[in-house]
N, C-alpha and C positions, 0 to 999 in steps of 0.2 A: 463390598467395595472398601478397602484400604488405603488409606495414603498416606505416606510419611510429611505430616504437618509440619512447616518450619519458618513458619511467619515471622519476618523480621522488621516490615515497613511499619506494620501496628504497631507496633513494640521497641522499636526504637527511634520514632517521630514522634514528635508532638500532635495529639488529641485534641481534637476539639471538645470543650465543656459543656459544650450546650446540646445535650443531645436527643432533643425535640427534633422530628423531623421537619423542617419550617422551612422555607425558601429565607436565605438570609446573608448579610457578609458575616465572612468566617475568618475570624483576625489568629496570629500567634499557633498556628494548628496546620500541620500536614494533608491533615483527614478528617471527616465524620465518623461516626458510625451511622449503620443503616442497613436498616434489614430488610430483604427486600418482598415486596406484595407477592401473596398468594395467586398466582393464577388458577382461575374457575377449573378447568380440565386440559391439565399439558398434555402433549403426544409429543414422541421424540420421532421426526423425520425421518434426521438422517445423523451418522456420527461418522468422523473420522479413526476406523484403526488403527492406522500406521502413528498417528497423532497419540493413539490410547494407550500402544504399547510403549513407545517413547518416555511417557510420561510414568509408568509403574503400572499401568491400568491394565484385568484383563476381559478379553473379550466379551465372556460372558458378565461382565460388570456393566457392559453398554445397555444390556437388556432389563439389568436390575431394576426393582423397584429403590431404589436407595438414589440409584445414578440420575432418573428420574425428576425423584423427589430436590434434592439435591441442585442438579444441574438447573433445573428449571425456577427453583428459587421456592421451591415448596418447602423447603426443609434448610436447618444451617445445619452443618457438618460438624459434629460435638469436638466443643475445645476450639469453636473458631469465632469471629467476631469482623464478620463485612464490614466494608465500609467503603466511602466514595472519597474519591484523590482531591483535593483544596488545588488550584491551580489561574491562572490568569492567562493571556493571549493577546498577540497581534490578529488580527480576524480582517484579510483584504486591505491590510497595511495599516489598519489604523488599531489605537489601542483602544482594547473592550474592558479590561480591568477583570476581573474576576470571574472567572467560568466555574470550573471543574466540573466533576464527573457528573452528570445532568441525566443521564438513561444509563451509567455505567455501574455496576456496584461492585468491590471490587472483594470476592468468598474466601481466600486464603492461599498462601504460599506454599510447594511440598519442594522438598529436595526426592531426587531419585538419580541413582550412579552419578552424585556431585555434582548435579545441576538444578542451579534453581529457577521453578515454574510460578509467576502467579497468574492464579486463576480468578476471570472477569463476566460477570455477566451484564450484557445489554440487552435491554429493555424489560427489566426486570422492578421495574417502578422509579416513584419520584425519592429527590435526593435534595438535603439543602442547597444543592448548585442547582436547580432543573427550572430553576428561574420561571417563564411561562409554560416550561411544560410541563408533562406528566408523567414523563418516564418511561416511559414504553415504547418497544417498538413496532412498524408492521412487517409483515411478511415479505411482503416486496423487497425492502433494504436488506432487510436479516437473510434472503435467499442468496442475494446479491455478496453481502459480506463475507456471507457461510464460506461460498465457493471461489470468491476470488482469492480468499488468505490462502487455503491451501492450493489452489494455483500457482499463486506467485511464490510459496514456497519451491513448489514444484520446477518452476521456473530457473532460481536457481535465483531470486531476488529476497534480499534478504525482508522479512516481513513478521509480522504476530500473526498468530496460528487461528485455527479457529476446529473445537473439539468437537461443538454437538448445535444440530438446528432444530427448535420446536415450537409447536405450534401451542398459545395458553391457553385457546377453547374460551378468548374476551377478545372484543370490538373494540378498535383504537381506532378513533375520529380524525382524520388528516386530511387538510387544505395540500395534494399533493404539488398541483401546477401556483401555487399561492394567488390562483384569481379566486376567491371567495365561495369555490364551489366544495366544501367539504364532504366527506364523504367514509361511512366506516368500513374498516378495513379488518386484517386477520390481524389479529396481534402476534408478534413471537421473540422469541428467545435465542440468543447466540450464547455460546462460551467462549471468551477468547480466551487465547493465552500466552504467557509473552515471560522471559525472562524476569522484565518490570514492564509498567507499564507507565515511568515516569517519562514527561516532555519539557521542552523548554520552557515551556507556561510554568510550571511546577517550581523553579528557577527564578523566572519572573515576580513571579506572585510575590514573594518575599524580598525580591528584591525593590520592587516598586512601594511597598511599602516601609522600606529602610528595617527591615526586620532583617538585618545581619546576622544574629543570632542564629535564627532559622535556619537561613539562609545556606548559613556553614553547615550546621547539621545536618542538612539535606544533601549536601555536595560532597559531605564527607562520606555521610551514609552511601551514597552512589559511588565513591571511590572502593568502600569497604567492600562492596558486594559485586560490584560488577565491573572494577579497573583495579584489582589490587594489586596488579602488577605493578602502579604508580608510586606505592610503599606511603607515609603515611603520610597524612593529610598537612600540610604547608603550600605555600605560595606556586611553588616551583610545579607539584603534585596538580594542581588546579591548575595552571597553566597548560601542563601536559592532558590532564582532564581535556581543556576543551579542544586541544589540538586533534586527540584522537576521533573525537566528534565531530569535528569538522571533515577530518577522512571517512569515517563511516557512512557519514550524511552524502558527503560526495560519491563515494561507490554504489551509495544506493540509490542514489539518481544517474548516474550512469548506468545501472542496473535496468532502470527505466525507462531512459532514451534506449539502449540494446532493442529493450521489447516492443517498444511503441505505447509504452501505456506513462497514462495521463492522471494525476493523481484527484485532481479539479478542484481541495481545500488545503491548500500548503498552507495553512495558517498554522502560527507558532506554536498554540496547544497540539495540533497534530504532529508535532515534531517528535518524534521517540529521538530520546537523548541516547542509546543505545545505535541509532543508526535502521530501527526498521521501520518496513511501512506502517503506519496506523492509520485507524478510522477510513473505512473504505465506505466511501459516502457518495457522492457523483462521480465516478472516475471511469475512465473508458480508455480499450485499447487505436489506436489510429487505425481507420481505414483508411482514406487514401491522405493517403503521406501529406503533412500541414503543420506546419511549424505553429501556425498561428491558432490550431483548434483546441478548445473546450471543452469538457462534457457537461461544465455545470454550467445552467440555466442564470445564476443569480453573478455569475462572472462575465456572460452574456456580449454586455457592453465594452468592458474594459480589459477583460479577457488576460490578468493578471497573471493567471494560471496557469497561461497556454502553456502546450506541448513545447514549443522550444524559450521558453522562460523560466521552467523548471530548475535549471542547473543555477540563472540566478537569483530566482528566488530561496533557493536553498543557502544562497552567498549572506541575502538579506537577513533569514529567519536567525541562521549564525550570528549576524553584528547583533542582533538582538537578544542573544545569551550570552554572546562576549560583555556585551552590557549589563545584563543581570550578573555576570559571575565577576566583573570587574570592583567592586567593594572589597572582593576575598584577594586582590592581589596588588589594586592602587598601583596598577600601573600600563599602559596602553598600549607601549609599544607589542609587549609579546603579543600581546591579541592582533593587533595591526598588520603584524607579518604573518601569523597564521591565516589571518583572511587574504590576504595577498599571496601567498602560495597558493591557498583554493582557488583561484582564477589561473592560475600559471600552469598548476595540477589536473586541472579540468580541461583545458586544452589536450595535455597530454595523454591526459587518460579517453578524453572522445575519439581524438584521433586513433589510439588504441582499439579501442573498442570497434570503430570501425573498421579498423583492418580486419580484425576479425570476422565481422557479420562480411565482409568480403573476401575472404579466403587468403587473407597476403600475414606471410610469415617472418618475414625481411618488414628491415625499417629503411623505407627509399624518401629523397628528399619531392617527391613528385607526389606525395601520396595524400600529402592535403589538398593540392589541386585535381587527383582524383575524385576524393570524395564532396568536393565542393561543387565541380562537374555535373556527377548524378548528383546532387540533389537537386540544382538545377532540374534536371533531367525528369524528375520525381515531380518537382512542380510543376512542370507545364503543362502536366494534362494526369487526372484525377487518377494515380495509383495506388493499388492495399501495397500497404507497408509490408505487410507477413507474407505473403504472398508472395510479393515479389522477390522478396530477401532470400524464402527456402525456396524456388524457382531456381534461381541465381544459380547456386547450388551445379546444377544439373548443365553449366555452361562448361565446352571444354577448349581446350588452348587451341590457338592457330585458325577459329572459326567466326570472326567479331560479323560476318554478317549473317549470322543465326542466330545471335544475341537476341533481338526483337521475336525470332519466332519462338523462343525457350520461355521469355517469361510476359507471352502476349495477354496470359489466363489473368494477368495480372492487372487490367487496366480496364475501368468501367466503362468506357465509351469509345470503340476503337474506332468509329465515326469522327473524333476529334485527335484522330491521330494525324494529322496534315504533315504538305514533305517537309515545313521547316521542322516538328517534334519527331516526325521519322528522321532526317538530317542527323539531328541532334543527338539520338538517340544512336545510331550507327558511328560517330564521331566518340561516343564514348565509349562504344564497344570494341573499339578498335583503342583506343587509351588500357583501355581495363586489358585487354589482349595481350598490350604491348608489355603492361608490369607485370601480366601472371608468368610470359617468358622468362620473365626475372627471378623466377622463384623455382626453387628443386623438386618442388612438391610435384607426384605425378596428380594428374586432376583425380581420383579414388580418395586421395588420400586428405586432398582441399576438401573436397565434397564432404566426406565426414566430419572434418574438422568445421564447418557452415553450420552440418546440422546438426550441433552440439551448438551452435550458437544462437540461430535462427530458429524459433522454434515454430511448428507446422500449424501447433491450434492453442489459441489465444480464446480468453472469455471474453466474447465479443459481446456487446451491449444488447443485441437481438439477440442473440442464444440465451442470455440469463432471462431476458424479456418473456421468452416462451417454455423458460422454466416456471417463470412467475404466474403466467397466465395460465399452466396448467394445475399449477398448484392451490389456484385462486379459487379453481374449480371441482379442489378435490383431488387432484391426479400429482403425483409426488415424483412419478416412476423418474420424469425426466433430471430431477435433483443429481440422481444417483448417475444419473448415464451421462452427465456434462463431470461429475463428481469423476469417475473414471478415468476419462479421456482427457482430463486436463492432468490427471495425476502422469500421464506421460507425454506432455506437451512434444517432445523432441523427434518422437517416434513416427513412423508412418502410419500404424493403424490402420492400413485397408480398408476393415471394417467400418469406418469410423470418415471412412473421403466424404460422404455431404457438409460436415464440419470444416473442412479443408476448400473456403470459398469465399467469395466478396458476399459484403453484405447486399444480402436482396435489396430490390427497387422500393417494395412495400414497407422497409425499414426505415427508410431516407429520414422520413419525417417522423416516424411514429413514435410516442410519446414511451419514454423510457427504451427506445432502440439508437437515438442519437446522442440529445444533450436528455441529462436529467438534473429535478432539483435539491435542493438538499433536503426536501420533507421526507421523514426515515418513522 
């Protein structure tokens, strides 16, 4: 196994001095160093190909004892020097001060055809940031992560990767529902991999401690490597810095609403300054359509996070980097109007995006009171979002009273369809009717265009669930066959229709098939 090394974050951030692994604050420093604990006996799952060859890797490297060694945290990769990212956090609005990389450790940077990749391992032990914990993860989360990053890849949402899932052959002890019933578990090992894997916390950190210094160095360094297009580091460059941030962050939550998934810790450290997902931790796709729903348990109450809160709390996590990056520029307004565009932009771009998931080509001035319509529509009586969406699909012009019988598969209770939500429903199908007239598209031609949008199978929170639970037991095969079939989310896959369904009854409630917690 070969990689062309080309670490640049160790090497030109500032070091922490103290490098005793100790739980501790880490002042004037980027990073630790940290090497990460030997697991008793890895086995490697499952690994992503198309991720391996991407990145310079070849096939037969997956099977290596090196890749193994390596990936799993058994071995450092000669001429490299891990370490864990220094960083702070908004965490459910409120400031926690100092986090960083707590179960993440981060193996080294390669360039391959002028892209550069770093490479992350999670749950690979404790780290001066791991605060009360231990660094490790279980199985359960790591299968969950494994496969949703290359999903949302897939998807077509922009996200960090994830290379290889393995089990360490050691027991990690976790309070998973946090009522005091602890319990041990499989331990295991993710790789993520991400362009960087810097967030706004990273930004924060230094800036709440008036470590200006830093501060710049860090913002430039992120200018050098991943905005160079911005030319060289001054007032105006950082200004543009975080404008571009602010658009990425916004397409990747419109990316989000598109699919129906739910991220459940938009806390500031989860921010990739880059614009992608990170930390896939409680997050879940919508079953039936809920502005208001969660997946995470510990959001529960106040439900921060919900599925349609998303777009502003991404507005929020924003004024909170515009804050950290506002020292390097001493002055407010630029920032003021780029958050105020993201609220103007975000209008534009959801109505957007719904045109789309509804097959309209033309921009009509009726088309927000469409989509305001159904969602209505959506609300009044319990429907899968996905479902419904690639249904939809398969509606064709001149017919608004078969609307109801196209996408009936779509609604869990048809027992609570009454005539006012059948009314209602009929009333929009005959709107939606009236503006597909208005468009040139023949319906073949809409229909494809939907399922390019809509996609047919989503990692539904029960499908990983019953990945989990057969893995718990030894049985892997199902890893590889949700692993698959997400890798072509848009497709029909025949083979593959029991996936293409509402979540079962038995799921409703069942612990890690609805809401989950953040114990990982």
């Amino acid at each position: 196994m070969k990689l062309n090394i080309s670490d640049t974050y160790n090497k030109e951030l500032p070091s922490d001095d103290n490098s005793e692994n100790t739980r501790r604050q880490v002042f004037n420093a980027a990073y630790s160093s940290v090497i990460p604990k030997k697991p008793s006996n890895p086995i490697l799952l499952h690994s992503s190909k198309e991720l391996a060859k991407e990145l310079g890797l070849e096939i037969q490297d997956l099977s290596s004892k090196s890749f193994l060694e390596v990936f799993s945290g058994s071995s450092i990769y000669p001429n490299t020097n891990p370490y864990a990212m220094a960083y702070a956090g908004h965490q459910f609005g409120n400031w926690a001060g100092q986090l960083g990389d707590g179960r993440a450790i981060n193996l080294f940077e390669i360039n391959h055809n002028n892209k550069q990749w770093a490479f992350q391992l999670k749950g690979a032990g404790e780290t001066p940031y791991s605060r009360q914990g231990d660094g490790l993860a279980v199985l359960r989360s790591s299968i969950r992560e494994y496969l949703c990053s290359e999903a949302m890849y897939h998807l077509g949402v922009p996200t960090t990767r994830a290379l290889s899932l393995m089990i360490s052959g050691d027991k990690v002890l976790r309070d998973m529902l946090y009522d005091g019933n602890s319990a041990y578990e499989k331990g295991a090992i993710v790789c993520r991999v991400a362009p960087t894997f810097i967030r706004f916390g990273n930004f924060e950190l230094f800036a709440s401690r008036q470590d200006f210094k830093n501060l710049k160095k860090l913002t430039d360094y992120t200018i050098a490597h991943f905005f160079p297009h911005l030319g060289k580091p001054n007032k105006t460059a950082y200004v543009n810095l975080f404008r571009e941030v602010t658009q990425n962050t916004l397409d990747m939550i419109i990316h989000w609403q598109r699919v129906g998934f739910v991220h459940g810790v938009m806390n500031t450290d989860n921010m990739s300054i880059l614009g992608l997902t990170i930390d896939y931790g409680p997050y879940g796709w919508l079953e039936g359509f809920d502005f208001g729903w969660t997946p995470n348990t510990t959001d529960k109450q106040n439900k921060r996070y919900r599925f349609g809160n998303q777009p502003n709390i991404g507005l929020w996590n924003l004024l909170q980097l515009a804050n950290a990056l506002y020292p390097l520029v001493e002055e407010s307004e630029p920032f003021e109007t780029i958050l105020k565009s993201y609220q103007k932009d975000f209008e534009i771009k959801s109505l957007e995006m719904m045109r789309s998931k509804l097959g309209l080509f033309a921009e009509k001035d009726s088309d927000l009171k469409l989509v305001t319509s159904l969602e209505d529509c959506l609300l009044a009586v319990e429907t899968d979002m996905t479902i419904f969406f690639r249904l939809l699909s398969n509606y064709e012009k001149g017919e608004p009273l078969r609307g109801m019988s196209i996408v009936k598969d779509a609604f869990y209770d048809s027992d609570k369809l009454d005539e006012n939500i059948i009314s209602g429903w009929n009333d929009w199908f005959k709107e939606y009717d009236n503006r597909l007239l208005e468009e040139t598209q023949i319906d073949s031609q809409r229909k494809k265009a939907m399922n390019l949008t809509n996609p047919k199978y989503v990692l539904r929170n029960y499908m990983a669930q019953l990945a989990i639970d057969d893995a718990n037991d030894g049985d892997y095969k199902l890893i590889g066959e949700l692993f698959n079939l997400l890798k072509h989310p848009y497709d029909n896959q025949p083979e593959q229709e029991k996936w293409f369904a509402k979540r079962p009854e038995w799921a409703r409630h069942k612990v890690g098939c609805s809401m989950l917690s953040c114990s990982s």
